[in-house]
Backbone bond lengths (Angstrom), bond angles and torsions (degrees), N, CA, C in turn:
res aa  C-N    CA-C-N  psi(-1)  N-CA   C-N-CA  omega(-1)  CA-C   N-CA-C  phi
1 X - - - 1.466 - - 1.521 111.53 -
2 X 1.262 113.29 -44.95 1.741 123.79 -174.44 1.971 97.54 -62.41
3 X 1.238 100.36 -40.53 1.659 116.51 -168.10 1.585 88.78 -54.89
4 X 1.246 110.12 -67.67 1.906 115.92 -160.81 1.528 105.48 -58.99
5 X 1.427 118.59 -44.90 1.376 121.46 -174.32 1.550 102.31 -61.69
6 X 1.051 123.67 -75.24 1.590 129.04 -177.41 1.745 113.67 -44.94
7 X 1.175 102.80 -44.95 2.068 96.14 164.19 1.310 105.91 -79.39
8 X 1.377 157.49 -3.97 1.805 153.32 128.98 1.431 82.87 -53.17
9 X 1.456 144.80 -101.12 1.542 115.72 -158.59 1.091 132.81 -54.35
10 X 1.275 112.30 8.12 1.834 125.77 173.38 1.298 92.98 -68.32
11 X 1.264 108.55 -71.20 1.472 137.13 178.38 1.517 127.07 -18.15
12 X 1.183 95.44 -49.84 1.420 118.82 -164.72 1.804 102.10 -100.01
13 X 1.817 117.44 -21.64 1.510 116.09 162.35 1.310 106.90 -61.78
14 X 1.375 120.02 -44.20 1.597 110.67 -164.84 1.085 106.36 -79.79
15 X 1.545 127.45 -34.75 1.631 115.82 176.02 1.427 119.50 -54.02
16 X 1.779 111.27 -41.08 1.367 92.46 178.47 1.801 117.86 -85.01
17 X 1.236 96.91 -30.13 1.868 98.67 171.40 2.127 103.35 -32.02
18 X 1.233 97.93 -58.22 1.631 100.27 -164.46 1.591 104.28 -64.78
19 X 1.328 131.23 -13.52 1.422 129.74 -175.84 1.480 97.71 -84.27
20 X 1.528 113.28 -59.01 1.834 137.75 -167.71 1.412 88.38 -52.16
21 X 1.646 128.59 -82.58 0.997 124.53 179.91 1.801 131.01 -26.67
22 X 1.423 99.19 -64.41 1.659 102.16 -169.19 1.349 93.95 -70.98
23 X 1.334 162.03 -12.17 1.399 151.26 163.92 1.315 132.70 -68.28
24 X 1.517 96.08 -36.86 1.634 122.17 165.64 1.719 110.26 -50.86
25 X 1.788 92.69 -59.41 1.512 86.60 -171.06 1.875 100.52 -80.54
26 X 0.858 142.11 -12.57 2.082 125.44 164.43 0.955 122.79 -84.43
27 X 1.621 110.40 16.37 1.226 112.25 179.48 1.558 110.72 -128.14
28 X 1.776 105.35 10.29 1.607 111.42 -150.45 1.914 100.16 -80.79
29 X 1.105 114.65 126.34 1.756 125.05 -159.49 1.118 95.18 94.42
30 X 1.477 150.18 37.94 1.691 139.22 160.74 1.529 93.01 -160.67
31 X 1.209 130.20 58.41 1.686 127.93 146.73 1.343 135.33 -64.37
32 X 1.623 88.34 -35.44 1.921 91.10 -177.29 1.204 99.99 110.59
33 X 1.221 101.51 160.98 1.814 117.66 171.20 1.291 131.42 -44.54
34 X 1.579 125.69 -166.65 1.675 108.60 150.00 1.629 103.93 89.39
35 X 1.284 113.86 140.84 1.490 125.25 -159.79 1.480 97.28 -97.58
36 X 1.229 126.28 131.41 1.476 146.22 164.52 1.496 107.84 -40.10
37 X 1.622 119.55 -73.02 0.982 140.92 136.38 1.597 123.71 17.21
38 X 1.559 93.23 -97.60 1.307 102.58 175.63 1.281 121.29 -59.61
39 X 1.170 125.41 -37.34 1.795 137.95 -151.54 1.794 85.02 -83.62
40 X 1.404 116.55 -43.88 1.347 110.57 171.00 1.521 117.02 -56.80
41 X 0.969 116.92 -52.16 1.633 118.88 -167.37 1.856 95.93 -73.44
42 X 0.984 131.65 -24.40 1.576 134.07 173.69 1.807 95.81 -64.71
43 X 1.370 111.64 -70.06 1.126 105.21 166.97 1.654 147.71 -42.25
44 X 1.085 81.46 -24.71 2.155 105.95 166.25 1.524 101.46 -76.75
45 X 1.028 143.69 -47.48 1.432 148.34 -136.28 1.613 93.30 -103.64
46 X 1.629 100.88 -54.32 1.799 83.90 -163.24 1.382 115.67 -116.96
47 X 1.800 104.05 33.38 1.393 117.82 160.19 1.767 96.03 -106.79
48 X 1.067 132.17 -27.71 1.543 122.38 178.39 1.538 98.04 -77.86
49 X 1.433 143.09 -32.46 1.172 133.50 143.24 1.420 154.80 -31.56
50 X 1.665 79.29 -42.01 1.554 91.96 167.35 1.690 103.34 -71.21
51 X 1.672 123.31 -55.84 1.603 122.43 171.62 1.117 114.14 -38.51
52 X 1.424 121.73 -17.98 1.797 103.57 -177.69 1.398 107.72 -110.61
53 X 1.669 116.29 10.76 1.618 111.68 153.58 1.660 88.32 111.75
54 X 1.293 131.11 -11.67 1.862 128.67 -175.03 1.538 98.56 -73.95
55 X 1.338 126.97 -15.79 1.729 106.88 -164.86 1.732 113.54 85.81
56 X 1.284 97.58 147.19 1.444 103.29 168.26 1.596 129.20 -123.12
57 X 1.448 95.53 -19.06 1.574 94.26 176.96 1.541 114.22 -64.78
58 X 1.481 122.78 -52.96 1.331 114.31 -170.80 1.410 106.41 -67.14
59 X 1.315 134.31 -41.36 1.451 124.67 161.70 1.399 123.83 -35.67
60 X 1.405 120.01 -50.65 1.235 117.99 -159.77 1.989 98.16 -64.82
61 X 1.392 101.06 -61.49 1.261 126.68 167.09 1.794 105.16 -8.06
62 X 1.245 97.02 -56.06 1.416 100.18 -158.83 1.535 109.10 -93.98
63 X 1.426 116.91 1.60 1.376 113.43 -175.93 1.661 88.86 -116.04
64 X 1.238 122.40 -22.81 2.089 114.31 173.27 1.780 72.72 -53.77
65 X 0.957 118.16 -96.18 1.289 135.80 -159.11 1.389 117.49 14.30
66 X 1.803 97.03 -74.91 1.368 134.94 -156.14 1.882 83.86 -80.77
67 X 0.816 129.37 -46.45 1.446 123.24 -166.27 2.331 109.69 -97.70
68 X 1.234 86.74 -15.38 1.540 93.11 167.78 1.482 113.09 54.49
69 X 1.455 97.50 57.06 1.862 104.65 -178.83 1.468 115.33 -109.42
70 X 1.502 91.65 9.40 1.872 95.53 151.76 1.332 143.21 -103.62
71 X 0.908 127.52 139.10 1.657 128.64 -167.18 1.714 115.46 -63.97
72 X 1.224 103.85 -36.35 1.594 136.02 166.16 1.410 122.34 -172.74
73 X 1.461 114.63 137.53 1.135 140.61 -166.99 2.231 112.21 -59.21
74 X 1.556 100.40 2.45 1.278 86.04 -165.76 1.873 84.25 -91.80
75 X 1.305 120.55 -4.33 1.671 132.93 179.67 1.615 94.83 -46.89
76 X 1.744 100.52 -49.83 1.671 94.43 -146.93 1.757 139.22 -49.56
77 X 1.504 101.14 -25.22 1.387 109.59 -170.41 1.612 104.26 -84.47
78 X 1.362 123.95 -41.52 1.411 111.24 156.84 1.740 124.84 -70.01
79 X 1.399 116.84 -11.97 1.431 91.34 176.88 1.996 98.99 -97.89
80 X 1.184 106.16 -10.23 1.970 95.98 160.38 1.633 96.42 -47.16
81 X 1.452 106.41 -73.07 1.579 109.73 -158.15 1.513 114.42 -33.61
82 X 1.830 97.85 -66.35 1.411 120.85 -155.26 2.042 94.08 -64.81
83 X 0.734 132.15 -15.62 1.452 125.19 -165.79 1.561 116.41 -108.36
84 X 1.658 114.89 -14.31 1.590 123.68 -159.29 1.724 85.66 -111.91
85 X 1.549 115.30 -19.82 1.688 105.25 -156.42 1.765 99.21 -65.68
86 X 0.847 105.64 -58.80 1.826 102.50 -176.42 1.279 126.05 -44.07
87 X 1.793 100.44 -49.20 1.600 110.59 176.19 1.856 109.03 -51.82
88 X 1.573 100.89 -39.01 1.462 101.38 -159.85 1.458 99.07 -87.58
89 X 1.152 137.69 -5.86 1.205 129.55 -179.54 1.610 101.48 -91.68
90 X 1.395 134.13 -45.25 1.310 108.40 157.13 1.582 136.57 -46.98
91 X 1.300 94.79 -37.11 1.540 90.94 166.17 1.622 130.08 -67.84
92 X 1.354 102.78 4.24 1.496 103.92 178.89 1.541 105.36 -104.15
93 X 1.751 110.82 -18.62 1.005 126.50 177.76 1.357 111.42 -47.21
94 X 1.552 101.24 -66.12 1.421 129.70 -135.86 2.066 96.60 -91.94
95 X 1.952 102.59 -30.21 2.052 94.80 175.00 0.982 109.46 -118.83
96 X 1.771 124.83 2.52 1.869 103.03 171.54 1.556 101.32 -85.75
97 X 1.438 88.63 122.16 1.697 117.99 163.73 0.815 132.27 -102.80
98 X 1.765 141.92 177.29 1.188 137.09 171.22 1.530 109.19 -68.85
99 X 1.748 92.23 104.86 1.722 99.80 161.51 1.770 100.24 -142.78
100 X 1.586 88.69 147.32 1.417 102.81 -152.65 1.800 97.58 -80.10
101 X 1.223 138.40 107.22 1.264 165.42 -171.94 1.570 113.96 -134.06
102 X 1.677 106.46 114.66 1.615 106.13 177.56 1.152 104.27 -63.11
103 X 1.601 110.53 155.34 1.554 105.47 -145.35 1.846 88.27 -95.95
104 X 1.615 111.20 -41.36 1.753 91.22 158.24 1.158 134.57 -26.02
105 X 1.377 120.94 -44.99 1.661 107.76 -153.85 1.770 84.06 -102.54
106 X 1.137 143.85 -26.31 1.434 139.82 152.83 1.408 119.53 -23.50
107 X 1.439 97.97 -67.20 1.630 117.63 177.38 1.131 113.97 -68.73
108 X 1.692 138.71 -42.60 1.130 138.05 164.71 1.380 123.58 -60.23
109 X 0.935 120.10 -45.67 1.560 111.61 174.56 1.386 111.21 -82.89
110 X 1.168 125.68 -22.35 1.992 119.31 172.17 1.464 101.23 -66.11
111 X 1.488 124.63 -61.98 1.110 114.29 164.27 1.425 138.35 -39.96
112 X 0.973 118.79 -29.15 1.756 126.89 165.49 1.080 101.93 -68.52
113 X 1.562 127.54 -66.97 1.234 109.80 -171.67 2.283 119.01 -65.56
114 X 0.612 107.39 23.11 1.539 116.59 -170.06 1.581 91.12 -115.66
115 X 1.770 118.40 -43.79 1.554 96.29 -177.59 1.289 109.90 -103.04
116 X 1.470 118.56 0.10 1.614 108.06 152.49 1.546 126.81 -74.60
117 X 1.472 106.78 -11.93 1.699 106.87 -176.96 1.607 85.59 -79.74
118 X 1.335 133.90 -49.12 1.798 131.92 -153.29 1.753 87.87 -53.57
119 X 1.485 112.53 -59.20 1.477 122.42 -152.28 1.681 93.55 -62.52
120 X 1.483 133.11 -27.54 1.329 115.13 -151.72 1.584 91.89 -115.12
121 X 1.680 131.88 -35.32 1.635 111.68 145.60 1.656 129.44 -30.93
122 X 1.373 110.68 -39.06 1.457 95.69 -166.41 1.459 92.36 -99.20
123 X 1.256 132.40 -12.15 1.892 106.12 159.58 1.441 104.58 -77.23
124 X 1.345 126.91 -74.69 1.355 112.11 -167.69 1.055 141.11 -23.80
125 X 1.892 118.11 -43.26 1.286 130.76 157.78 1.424 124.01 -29.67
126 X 1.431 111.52 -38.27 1.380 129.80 175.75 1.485 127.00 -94.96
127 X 1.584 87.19 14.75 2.264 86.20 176.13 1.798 103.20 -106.34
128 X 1.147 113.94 142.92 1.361 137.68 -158.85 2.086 83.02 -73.08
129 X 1.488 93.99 146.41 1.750 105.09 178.58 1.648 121.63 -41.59
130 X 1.544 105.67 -31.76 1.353 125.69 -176.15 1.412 100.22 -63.80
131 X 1.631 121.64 -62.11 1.079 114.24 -179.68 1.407 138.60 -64.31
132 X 1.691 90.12 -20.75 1.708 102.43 177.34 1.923 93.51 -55.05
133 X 1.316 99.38 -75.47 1.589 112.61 -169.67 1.247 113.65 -7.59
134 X 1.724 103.32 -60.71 1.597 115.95 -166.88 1.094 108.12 -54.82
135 X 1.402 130.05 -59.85 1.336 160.13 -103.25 1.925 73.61 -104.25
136 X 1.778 99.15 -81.76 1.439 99.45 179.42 1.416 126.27 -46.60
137 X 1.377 120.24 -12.61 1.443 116.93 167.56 1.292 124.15 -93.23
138 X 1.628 122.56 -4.16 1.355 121.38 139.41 1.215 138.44 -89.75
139 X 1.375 111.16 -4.77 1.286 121.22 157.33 1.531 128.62 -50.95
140 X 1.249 88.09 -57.25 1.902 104.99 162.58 1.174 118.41 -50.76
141 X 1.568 106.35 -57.61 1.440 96.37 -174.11 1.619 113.21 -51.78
142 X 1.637 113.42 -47.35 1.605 115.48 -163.33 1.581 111.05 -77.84
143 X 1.820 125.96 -1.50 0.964 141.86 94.80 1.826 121.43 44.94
144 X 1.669 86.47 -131.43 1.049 129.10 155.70 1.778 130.29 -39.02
145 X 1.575 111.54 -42.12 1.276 104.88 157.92 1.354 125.21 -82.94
146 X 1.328 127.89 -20.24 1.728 134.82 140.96 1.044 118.08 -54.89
147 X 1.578 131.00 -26.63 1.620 129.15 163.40 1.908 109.01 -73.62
148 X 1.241 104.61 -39.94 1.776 97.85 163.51 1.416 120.79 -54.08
149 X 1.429 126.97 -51.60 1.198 134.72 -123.16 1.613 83.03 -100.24
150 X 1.662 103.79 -40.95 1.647 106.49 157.54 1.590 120.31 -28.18
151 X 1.507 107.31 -78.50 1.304 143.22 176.07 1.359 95.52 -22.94
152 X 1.102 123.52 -87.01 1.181 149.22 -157.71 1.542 117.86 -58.71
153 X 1.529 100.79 -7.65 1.610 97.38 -169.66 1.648 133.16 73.72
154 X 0.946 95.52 17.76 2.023 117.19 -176.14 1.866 94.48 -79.81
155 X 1.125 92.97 -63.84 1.499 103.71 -163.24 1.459 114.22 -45.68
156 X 1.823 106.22 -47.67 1.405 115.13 174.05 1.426 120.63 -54.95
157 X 1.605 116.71 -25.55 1.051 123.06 -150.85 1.516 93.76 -73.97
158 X 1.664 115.72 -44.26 1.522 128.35 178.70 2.023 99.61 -27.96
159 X 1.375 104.12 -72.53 1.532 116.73 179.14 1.476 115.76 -44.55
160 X 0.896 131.81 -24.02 1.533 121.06 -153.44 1.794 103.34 -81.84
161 X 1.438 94.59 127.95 1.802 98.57 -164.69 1.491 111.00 102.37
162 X 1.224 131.57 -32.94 1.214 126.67 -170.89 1.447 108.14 -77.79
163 X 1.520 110.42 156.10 1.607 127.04 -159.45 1.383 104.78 -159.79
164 X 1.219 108.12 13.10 1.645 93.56 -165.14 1.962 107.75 -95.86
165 X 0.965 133.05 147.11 0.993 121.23 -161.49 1.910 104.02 -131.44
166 X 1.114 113.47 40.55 1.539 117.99 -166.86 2.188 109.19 171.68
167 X 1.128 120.19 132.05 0.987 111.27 170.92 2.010 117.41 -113.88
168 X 1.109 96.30 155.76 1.902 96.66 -169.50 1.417 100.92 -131.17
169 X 1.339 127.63 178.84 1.336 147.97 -177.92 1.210 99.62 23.28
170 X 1.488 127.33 -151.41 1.500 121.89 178.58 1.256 127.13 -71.31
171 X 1.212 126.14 37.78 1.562 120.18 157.66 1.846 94.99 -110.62
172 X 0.958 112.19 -12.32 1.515 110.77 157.94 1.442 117.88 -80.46
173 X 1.084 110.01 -31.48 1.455 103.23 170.32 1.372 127.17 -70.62
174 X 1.598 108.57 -68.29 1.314 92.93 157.87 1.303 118.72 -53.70
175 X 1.400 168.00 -30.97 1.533 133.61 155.52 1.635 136.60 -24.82
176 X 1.638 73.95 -41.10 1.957 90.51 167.47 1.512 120.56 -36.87
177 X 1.831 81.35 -67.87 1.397 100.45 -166.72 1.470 121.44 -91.29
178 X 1.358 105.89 15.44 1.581 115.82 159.35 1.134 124.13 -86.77
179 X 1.562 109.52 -45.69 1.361 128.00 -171.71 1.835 94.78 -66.99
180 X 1.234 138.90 -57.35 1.144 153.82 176.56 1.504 99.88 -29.26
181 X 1.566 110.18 -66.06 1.284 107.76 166.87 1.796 139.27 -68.00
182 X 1.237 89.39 7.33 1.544 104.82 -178.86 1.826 104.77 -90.22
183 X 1.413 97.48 -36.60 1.806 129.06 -148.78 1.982 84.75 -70.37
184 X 1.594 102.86 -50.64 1.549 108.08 -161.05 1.190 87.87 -68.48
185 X 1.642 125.76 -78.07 1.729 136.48 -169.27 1.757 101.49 -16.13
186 X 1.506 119.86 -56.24 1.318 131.23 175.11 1.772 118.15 -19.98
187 X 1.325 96.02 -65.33 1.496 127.46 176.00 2.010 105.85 -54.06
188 X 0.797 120.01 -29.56 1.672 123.01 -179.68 1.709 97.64 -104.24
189 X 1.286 122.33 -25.17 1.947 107.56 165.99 1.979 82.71 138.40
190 X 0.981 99.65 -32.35 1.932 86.10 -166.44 2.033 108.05 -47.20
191 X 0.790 113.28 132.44 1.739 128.67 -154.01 2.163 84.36 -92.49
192 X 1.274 115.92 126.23 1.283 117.08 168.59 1.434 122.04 -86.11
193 X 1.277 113.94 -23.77 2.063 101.13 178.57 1.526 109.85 -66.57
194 X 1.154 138.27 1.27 1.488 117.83 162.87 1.306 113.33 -91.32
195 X 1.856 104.94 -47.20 1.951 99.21 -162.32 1.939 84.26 -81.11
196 X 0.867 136.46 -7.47 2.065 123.22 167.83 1.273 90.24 -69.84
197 X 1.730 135.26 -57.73 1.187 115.92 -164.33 1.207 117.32 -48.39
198 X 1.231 112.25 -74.18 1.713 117.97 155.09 1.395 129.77 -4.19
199 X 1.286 96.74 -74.34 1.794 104.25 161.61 1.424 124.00 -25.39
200 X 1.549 101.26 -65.13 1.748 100.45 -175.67 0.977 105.13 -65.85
201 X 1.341 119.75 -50.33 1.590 115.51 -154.38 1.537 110.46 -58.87
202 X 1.717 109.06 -23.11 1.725 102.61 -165.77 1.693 93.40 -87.59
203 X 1.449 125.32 -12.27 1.356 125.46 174.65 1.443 106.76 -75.81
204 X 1.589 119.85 -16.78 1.810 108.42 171.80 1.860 95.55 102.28
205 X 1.301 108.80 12.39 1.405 97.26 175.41 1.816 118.27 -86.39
206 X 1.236 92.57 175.04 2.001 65.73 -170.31 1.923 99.36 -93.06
207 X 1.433 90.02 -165.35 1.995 93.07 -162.92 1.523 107.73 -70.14
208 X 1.660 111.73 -45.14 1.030 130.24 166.74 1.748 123.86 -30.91
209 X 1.621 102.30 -64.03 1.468 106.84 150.00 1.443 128.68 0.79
210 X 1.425 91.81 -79.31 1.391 111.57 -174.66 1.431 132.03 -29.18
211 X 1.730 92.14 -57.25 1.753 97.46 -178.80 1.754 123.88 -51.48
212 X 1.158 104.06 -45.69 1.109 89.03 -163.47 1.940 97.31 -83.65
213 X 1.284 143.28 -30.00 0.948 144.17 -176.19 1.519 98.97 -56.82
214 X 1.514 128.68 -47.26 1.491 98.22 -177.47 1.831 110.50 -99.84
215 X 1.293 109.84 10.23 1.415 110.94 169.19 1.519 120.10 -89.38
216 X 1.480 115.43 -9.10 1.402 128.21 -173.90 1.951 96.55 -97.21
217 X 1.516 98.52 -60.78 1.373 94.92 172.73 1.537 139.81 -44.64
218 X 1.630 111.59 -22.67 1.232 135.35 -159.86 1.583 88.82 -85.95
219 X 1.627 107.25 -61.61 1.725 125.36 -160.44 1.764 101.78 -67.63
220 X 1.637 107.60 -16.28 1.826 107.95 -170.78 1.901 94.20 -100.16
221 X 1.281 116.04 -47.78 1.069 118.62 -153.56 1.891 88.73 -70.86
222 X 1.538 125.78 -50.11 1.756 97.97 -162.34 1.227 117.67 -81.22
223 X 1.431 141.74 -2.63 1.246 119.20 169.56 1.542 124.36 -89.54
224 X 1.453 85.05 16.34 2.065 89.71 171.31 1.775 103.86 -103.94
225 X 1.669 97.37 -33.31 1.813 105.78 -174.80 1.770 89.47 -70.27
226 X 1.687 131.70 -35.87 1.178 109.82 -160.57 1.583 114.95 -92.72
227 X 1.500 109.08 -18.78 1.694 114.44 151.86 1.267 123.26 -44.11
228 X 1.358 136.96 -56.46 1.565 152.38 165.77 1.414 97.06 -59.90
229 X 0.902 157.38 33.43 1.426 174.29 173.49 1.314 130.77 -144.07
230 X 1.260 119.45 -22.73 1.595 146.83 -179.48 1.328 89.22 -92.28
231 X 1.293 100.31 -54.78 1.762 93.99 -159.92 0.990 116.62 -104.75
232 X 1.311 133.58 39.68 2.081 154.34 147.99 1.480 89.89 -124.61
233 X 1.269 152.69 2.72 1.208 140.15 156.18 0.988 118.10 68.37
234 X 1.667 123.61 11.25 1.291 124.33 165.87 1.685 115.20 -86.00
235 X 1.292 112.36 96.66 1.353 121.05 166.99 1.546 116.53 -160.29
236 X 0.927 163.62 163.50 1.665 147.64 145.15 1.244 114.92 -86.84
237 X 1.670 90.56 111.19 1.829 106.64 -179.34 1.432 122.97 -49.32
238 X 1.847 115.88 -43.85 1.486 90.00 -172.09 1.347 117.08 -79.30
239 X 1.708 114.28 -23.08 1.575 117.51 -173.86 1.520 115.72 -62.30
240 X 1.381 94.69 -43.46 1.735 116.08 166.90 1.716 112.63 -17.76
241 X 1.345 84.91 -82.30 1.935 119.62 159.62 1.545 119.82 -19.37
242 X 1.050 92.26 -78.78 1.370 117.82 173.00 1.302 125.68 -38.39
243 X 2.009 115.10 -60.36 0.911 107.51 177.59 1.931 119.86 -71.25
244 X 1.488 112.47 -45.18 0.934 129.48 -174.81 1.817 97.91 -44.00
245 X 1.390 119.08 -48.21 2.007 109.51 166.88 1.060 123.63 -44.54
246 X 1.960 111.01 -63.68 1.352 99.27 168.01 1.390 122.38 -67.39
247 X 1.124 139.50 -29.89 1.677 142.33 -165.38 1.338 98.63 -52.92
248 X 1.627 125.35 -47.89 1.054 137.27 -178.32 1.675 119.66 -69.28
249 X 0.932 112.87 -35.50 1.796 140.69 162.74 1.840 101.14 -43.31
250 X 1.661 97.72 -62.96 1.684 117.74 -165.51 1.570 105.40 -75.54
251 X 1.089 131.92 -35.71 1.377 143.03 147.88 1.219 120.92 -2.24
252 X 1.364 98.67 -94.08 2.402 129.90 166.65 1.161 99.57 -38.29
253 X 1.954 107.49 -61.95 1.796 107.96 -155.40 1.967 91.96 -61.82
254 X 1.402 123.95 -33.59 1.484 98.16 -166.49 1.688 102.85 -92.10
255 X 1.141 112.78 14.45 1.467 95.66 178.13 1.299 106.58 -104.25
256 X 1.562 112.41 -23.05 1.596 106.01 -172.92 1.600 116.20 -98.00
257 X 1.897 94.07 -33.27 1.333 92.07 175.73 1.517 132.40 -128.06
258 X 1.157 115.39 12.21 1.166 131.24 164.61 2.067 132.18 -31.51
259 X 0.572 178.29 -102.69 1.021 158.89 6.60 1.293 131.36 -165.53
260 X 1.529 129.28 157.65 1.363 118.02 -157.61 1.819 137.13 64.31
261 X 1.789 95.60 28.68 1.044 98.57 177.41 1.381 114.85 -96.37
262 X 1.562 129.11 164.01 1.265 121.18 167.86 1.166 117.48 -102.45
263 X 1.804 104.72 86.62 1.460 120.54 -179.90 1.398 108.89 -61.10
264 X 1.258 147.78 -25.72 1.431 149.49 154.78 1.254 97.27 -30.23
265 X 1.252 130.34 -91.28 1.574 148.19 -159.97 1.683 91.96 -45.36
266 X 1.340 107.95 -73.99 1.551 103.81 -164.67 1.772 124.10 -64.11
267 X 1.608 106.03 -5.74 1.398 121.20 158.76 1.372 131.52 -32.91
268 X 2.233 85.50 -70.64 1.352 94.58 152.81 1.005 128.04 -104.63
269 X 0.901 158.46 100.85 1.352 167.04 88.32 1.846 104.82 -66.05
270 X 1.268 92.93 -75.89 1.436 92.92 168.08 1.540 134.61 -46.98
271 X 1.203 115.79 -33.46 1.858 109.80 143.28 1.121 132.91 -32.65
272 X 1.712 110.56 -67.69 1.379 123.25 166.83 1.145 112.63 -58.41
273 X 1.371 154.34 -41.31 1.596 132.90 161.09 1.334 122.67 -64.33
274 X 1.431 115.71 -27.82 1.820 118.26 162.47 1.594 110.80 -42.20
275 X 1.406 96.24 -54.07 1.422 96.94 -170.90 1.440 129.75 -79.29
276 X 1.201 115.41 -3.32 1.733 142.58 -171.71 1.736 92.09 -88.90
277 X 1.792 110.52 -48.32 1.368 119.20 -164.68 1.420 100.96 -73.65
278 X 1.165 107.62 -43.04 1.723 112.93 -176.00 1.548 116.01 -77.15
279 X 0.873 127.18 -0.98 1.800 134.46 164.70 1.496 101.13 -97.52
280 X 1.125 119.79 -45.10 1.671 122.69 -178.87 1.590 104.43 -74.10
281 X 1.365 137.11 -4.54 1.682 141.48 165.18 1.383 97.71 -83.51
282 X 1.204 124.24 -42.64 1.562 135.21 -146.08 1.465 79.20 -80.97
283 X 1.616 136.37 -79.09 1.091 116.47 -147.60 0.966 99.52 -96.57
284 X 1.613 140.58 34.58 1.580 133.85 146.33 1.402 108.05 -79.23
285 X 1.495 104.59 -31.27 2.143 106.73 -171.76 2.054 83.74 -83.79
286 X 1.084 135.76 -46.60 1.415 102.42 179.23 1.208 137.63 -99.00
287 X 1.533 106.94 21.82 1.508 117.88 172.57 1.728 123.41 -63.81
């Protein structure tokens, strides 16, 4: 099962490599703004973040921000996609393991979330900068209070007792149609491994479950949201670039050498600037 899933994300690297690639080069002297440099070292930081379980979209989010390596803000929800898909597909590479998951409700909910990212790339592409803003400044916020509730041990609490390792009749369904709605939210910046955690756990699946269901969904769902993004050209090519080198860089360094950090402490911290960033989107989309 791990074998078939991981050659479908084989699958799905080369499809988007051949889009990322051939755009890069017809577009080479027209990347866009934004420091090589920096957009790399953003990409080091909150792709080794994402490996240690913090997420990367609201990070990244908040350091374009703070460092202003976008040309305009309506870029942002395709260059999350287009820049995290590679990094995150090694990471699905490198920790989905053998865990025992019916291979239906695996396949069914990765797949949902893959045709809710298609359906919510090709609207977003089409919402005016104002709305991106807003949109991305509630994203953060809903975010950030799923990064507490994380924190805090709420979320686990959903799991505790659960054993179930497969869902049937309508608690499979709704999974479908959660994950679906997880897949689109993706596409506007909202980060899926907390509200999926959530998901299963309130369906009775066990904790274990989890990983690979929102690490498969994450690695299937962005290189279809970051194709539909390639190809409306809303993203910024060099930051894009950039991060996706280092992201990939920050990846290895936190899997091999990472360690002994106090991910507690640096949790929050990063909350509290999510949420500073996500009030400052809010009243840029209604200014």
């Amino acid at each position: 099962m791990v074998q078939v899933l991981l050659g479908l994300l084989g699958i799905l690297l080369v499809y988007y490599l051949i889009y990322f690639v051939r755009d890069l080069v017809a577009s080479r002297g027209n990347w866009g703004g934004g420091s090589f440099l920096v957009s790399g070292i953003i990409g080091f930081v909150t792709d080794a973040m994402d490996t240690l379980g913090i997420g990367s979209f609201a990070p990244t989010t908040m350091l374009l921000e703070l460092t202003k390596q976008l040309d305009n803000d309506r870029e942002l929800p395709g260059t999350l996609n287009v820049s995290h898909t590679i990094p995150v597909i090694i990471e699905a590479f490198i920790f989905i393991t053998v865990v025992k998951v019916a291979p239906l409700t695996l396949f069914a909910l990765v797949f949902a979330a893959i045709a809710g990212s298609y359906l919510g790339s090709k609207t977003v592409s089409k919402l005016p900068e104002k709305k991106v803003q807003f949109y991305m400044g509630i994203a953060l916020i809903v975010t950030a209070v799923l990064m507490c509730l994380r924190q805090l041990g709420l979320l686990d609490l959903l799991g505790t007792g659960n054993a179930m390792t497969g869902l049937t009749g309508i608690k499979l369904v709704i999974g479908v149609i959660g994950n679906f709605i997880l897949g689109a939210l993706m596409t506007i910046g909202v980060g899926l491994y907390a509200p999926c955690m959530a998901l299963v756990y309130m369906l009775g699946l066990s904790p274990l479950v989890a990983f690979p269901i929102m690490m498969a969904s994450c690695a299937g769902l962005m290189p279809v949201a970051g194709v539909n993004f390639i190809k409306s050209g809303d993203y910024a090519r060099k930051v894009s670039l950039a991060i996706t080198i280092g992201g990939v860089i920050g990846v290895f360094i936190a899997t091999k050498f990472v360690t002994g950090l106090d991910m507690n402490v640096l949790t929050w911290i990063v909350i509290v600037v999510v949420i500073y960033s996500g009030v400052t989107y809010i009243r840029k989309g209604l200014r």
